[in-house]
C-alpha positions as CSV (number, residue, x, y, z in Angstrom):
1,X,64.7,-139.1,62.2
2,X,65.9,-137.7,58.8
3,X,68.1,-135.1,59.1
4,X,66.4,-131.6,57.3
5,X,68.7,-129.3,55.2
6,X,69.8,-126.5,56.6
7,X,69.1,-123.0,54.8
8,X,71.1,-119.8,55.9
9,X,69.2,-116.2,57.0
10,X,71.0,-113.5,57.0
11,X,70.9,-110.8,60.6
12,X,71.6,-107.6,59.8
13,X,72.8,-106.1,62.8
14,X,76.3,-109.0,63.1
15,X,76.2,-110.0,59.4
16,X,75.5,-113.8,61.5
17,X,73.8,-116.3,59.3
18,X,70.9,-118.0,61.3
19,X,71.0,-121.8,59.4
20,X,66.7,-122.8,59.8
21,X,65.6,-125.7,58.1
22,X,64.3,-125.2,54.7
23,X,61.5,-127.5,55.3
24,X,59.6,-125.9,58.1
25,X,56.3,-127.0,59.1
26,X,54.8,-125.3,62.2
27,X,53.4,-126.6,65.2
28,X,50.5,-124.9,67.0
29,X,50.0,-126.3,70.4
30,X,47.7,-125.3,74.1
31,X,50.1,-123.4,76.4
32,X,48.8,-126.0,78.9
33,X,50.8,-128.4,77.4
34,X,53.8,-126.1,76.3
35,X,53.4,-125.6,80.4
36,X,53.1,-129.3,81.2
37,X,55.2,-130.6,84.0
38,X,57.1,-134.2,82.9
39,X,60.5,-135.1,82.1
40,X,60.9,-137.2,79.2
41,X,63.9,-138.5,77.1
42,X,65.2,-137.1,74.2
43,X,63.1,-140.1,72.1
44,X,59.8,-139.6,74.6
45,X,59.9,-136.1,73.6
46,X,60.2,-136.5,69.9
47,X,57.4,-139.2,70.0
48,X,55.3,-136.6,72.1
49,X,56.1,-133.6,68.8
50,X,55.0,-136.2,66.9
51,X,51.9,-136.6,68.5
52,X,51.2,-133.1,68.4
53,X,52.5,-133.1,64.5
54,X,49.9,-135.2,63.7
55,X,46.9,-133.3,65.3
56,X,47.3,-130.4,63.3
57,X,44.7,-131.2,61.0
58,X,42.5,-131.1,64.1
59,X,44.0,-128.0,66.1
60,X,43.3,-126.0,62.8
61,X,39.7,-126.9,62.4
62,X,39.0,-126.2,66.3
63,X,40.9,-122.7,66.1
64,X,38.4,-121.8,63.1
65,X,35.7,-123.3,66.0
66,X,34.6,-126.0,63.7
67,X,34.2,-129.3,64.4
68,X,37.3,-131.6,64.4
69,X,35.8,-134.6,64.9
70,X,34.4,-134.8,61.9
71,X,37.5,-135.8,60.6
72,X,38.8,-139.7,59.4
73,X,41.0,-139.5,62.7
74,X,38.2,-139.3,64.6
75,X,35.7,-142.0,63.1
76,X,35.6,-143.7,66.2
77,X,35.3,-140.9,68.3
78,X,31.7,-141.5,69.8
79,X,32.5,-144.9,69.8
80,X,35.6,-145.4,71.8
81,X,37.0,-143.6,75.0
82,X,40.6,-142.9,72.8
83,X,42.3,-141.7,69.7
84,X,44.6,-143.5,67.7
85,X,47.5,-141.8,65.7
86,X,49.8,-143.8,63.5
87,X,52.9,-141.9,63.8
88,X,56.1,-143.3,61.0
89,X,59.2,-144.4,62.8
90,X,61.1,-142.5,60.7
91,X,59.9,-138.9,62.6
92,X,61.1,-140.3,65.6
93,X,64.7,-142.1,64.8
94,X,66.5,-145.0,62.8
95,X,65.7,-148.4,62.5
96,X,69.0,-149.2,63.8
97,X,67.6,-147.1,67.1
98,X,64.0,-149.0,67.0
99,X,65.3,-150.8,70.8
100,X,65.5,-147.6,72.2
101,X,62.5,-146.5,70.3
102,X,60.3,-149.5,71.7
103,X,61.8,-148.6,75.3
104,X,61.1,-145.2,75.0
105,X,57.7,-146.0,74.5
106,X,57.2,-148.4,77.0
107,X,58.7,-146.4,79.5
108,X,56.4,-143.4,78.3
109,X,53.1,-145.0,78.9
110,X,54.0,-145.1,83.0
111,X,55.4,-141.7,83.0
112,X,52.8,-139.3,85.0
113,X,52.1,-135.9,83.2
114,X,50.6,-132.9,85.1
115,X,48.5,-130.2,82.6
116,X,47.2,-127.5,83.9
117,X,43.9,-126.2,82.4
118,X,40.7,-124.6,83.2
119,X,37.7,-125.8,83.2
120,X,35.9,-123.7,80.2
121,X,32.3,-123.7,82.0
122,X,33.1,-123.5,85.7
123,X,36.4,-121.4,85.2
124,X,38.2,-123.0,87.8
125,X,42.1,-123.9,87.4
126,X,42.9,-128.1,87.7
127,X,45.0,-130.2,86.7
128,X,44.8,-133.4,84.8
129,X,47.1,-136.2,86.1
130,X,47.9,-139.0,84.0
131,X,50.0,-141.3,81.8
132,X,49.4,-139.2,78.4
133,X,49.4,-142.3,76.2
134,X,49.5,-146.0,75.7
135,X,51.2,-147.9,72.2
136,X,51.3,-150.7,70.0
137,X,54.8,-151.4,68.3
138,X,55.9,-153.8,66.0
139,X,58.8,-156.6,67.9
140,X,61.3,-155.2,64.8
141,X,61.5,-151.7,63.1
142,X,62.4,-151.0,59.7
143,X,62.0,-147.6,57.4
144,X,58.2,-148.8,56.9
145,X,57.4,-149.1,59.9
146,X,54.8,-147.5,62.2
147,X,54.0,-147.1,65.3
148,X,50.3,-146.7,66.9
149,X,49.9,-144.1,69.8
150,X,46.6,-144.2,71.7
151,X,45.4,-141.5,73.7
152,X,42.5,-141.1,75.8
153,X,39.2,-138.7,74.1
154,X,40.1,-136.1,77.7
155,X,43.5,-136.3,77.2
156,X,43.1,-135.5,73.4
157,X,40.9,-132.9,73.9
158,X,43.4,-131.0,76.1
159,X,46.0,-131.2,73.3
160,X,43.7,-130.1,70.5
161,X,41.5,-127.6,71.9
162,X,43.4,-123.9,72.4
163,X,41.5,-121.5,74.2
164,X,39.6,-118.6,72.6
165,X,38.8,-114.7,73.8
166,X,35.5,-113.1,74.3
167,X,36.1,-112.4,70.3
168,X,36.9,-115.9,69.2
169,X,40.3,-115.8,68.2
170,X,43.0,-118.0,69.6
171,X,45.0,-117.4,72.6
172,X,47.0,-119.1,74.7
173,X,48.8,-121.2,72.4
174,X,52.6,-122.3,71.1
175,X,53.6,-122.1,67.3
176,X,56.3,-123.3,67.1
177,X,58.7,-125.3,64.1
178,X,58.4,-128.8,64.1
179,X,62.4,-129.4,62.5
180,X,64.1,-127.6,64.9
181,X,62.5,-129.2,67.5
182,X,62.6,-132.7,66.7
183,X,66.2,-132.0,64.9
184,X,67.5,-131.5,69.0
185,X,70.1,-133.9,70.6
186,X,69.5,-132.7,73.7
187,X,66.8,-134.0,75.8
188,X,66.1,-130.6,77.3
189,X,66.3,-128.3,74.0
190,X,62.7,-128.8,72.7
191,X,60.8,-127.9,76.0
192,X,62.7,-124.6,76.1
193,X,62.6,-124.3,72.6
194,X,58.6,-124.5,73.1
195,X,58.6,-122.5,76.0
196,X,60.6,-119.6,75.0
197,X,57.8,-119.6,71.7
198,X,55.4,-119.4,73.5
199,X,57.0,-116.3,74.8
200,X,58.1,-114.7,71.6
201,X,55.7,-112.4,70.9
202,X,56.2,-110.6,74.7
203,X,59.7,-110.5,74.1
204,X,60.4,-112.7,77.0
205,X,59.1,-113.9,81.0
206,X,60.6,-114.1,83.9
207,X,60.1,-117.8,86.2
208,X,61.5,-118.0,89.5
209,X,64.0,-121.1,89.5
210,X,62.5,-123.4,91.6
211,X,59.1,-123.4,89.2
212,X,61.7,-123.8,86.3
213,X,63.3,-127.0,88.1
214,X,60.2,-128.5,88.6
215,X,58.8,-127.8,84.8
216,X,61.6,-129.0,83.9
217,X,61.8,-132.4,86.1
218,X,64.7,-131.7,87.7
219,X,63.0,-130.9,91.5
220,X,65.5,-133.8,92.8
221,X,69.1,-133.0,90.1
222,X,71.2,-130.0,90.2
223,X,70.3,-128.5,93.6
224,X,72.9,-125.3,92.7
225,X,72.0,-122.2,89.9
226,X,75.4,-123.4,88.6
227,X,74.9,-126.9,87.4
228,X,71.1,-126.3,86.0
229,X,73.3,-123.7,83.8
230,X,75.9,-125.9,83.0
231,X,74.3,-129.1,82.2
232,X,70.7,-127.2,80.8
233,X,71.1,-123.5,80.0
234,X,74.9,-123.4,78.5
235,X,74.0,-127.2,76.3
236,X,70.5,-125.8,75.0
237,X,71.3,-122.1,74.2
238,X,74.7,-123.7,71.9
239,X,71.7,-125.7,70.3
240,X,69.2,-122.9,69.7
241,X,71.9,-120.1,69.3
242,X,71.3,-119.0,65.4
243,X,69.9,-122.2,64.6
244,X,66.4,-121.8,65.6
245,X,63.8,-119.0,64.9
246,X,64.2,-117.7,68.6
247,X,66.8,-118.4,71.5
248,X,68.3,-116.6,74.8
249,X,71.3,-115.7,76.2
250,X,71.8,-117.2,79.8
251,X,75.2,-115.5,80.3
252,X,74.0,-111.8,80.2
253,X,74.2,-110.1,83.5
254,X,70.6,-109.7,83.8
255,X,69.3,-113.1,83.2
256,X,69.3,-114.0,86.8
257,X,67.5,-112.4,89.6
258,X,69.2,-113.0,93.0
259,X,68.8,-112.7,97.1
260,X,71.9,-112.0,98.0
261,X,73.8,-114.8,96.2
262,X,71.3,-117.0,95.6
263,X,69.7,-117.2,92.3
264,X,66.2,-117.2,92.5
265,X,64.8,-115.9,89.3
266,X,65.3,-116.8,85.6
267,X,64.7,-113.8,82.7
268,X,64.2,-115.3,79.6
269,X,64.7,-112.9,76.9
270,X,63.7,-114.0,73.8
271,X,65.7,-113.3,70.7
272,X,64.9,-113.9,66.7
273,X,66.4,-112.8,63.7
274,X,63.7,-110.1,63.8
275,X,64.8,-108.6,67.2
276,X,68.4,-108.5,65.6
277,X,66.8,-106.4,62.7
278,X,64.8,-104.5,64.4
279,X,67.8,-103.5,67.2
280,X,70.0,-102.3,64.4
281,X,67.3,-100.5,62.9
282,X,66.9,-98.7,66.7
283,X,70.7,-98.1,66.3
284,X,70.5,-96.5,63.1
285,X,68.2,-94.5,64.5
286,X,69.7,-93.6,67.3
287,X,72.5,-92.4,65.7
288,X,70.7,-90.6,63.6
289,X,68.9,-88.4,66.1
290,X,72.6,-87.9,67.6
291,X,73.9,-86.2,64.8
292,X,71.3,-84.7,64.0
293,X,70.1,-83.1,67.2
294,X,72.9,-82.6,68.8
295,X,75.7,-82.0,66.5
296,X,77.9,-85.3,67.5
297,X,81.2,-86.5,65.4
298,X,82.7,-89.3,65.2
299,X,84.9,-88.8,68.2
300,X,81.5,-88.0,70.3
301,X,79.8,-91.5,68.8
302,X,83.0,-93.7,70.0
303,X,83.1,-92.6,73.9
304,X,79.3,-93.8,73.7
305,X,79.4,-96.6,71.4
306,X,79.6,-99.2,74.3
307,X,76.2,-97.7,75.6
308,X,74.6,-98.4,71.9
309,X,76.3,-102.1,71.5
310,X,74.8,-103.0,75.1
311,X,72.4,-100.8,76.9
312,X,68.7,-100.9,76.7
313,X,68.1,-99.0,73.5
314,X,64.8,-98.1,73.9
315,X,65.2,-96.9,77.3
316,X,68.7,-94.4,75.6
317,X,65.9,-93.4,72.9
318,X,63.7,-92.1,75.3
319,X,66.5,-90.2,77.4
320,X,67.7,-88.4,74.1
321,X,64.0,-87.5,73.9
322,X,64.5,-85.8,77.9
323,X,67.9,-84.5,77.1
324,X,66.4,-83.2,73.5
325,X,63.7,-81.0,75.5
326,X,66.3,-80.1,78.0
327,X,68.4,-78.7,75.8
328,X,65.3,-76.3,74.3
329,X,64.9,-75.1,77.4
330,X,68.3,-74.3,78.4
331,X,69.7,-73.3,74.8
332,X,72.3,-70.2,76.7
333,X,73.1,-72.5,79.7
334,X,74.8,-75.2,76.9
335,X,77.5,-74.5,75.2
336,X,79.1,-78.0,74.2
337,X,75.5,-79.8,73.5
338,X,77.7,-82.7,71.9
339,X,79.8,-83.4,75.4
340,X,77.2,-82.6,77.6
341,X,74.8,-85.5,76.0
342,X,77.9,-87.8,76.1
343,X,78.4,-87.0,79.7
344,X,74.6,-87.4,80.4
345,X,74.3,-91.1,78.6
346,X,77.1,-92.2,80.6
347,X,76.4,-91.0,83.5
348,X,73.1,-92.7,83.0
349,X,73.9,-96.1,80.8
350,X,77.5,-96.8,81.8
351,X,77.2,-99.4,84.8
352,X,74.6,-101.2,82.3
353,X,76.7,-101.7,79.5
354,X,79.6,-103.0,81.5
């Protein structure tokens, strides 16, 4: 795979520099297959974005509801029971690699996939169980080369198809960029990269770990919380971490859920240059309406600054809002307005920003 250049983007709240590729071409994909269960190889799972790479043309016409298989792709489409992509070996790896290539690709036609879906006229939820593809490869690999995927018309379908609201706009689908995902050295980085895109617009989801352990493959590795974070989490969050257009943070307090102390939930929040922007834009505000409201110096903004670095900001912006209309009321009964709203956010914010 070529390597893409990097180009720096600026976040203003930590004057970080988030390095995305300067080539960025984005990837629109079902949710059914973002939440596909299968666990491929770091080359299987470049060769599957490539797939999806290369049915763009189509996933565009059918989210316009035309017809995509009026397309050259698809001249044999009445014909044939299958779809053939030629996908360059060069999106996938080196020549010098093309032996693990040409294993990776035997290996992937026997690996079973399960994709959810629902049936569009009946409405009822299945599954579709299958190998997702079947090849022809050349015996040697050079810079030239290329490689033929073939994919059943059903199977196709499910990748190309993204469901539609009562209005006819899309929904249900992953955009995410193709670079970062096919730039990843771990085997594990591009399906959470996908996932948490898929996500990004909510802000974030919350799966409990043993549905996250078997998305991932993993039902029968890393029976402990600790060692799904160590050898997943902690490797594919130093990937994504300001090098991506989104990535999490497994090591805040509140990303796991627990029963006693067993972990038993996962809370994904998804972060982006834009949430960084947009949190120091809450700050600002923030300390705006301190000042202005309620008459805080500098000495007042330090004892709280903690709070503002790490708490819930929109939840402190709506208890400035309480202690705001409090205040009103009770004008005679204040007579340090500045202290008492210190005293009130910490009383209220302290344990969270620990």
């Amino acid at each position: 795979m070529e390597n893409k250049k990097l180009v720096p983007t600026h976040t203003k709240k930590r004057k970080k520099i988030v390095m995305l590729p300067d080539l960025r071409s984005y990837v629109y994909q079902p949710n059914r297959i973002t939440n596909a269960i299968y666990d491929y190889s770091l080359i299987q799972e470049r060769i599957f974005n490539s797939v999806m790479f290369h049915l763009q043309e189509a996933i565009t016409i059918s989210r316009r509801g035309e017809d995509y298989t009026q397309l050259s792709l698809f001249k044999d489409y009445s014909r044939t029971d299958s779809l053939s992509i030629k996908i360059p070996l060069r999106d996938i790896s080196t020549p010098q690699n093309y032996e693990y290539v040409k294993n990776a690709i035997e290996q992937l036609a026997g690996i079973v996939v399960s994709i959810p879906y629902v049936d569009q006229q009946t409405k009822k939820s299945f599954k579709h169980i299958s190998g997702l593809l079947k090849a022809n490869i050349p015996e040697t690999g050079d810079r030239s080369s290329t490689i033929e995927i073939i994919i059943d018309n059903h199977v196709a379908k499910m990748f190309i198809e993204i469901d539609k609201n009562p209005n006819g706009q899309p929904i249900n689908y992953t955009r995410f960029i193709y670079e970062i995902a096919q730039r990843a050295s771990n085997k594990y980085t591009s399906r959470i990269y996908k996932l948490i895109c898929s996500w990004k617009k909510k802000g974030g989801f919350t799966i409990t770990l043993d549905e996250f352990r078997k998305w991932i493959g993993i039902e029968d590795k890393y029976k402990q919380y600790n060692e799904i974070k160590k050898r997943i989490l902690m490797p594919v969050q130093k990937e994504l971490f300001e090098h991506a257009d989104c990535w999490f943070n497994c090591e805040s307090e509140d990303f796991t859920t627990k029963q006693g102390n067993i972990v038993t939930h996962l809370n994904f929040k998804v972060i982006s240059p834009e949430l960084i922007e947009e949190e120091g834009k809450r700050k600002d505000y923030v300390l705006y309406l301190l000042k202005t409201h309620f008459q805080m110096e500098q000495k007042h903004l330090d004892q709280i600054q903690p709070i503002l670095d790490q708490a819930n900001l929109q939840a402190v912006m709506l208890k400035i809002t309480q202690l705001r209309e409090y205040y009103l009321d009770n004008v005679s009964k204040i007579t340090d307005i500045a202290s008492f709203v210190v005293k009130s956010l910490l009383n209220e914010f302290q344990e969270e920003a620990k």
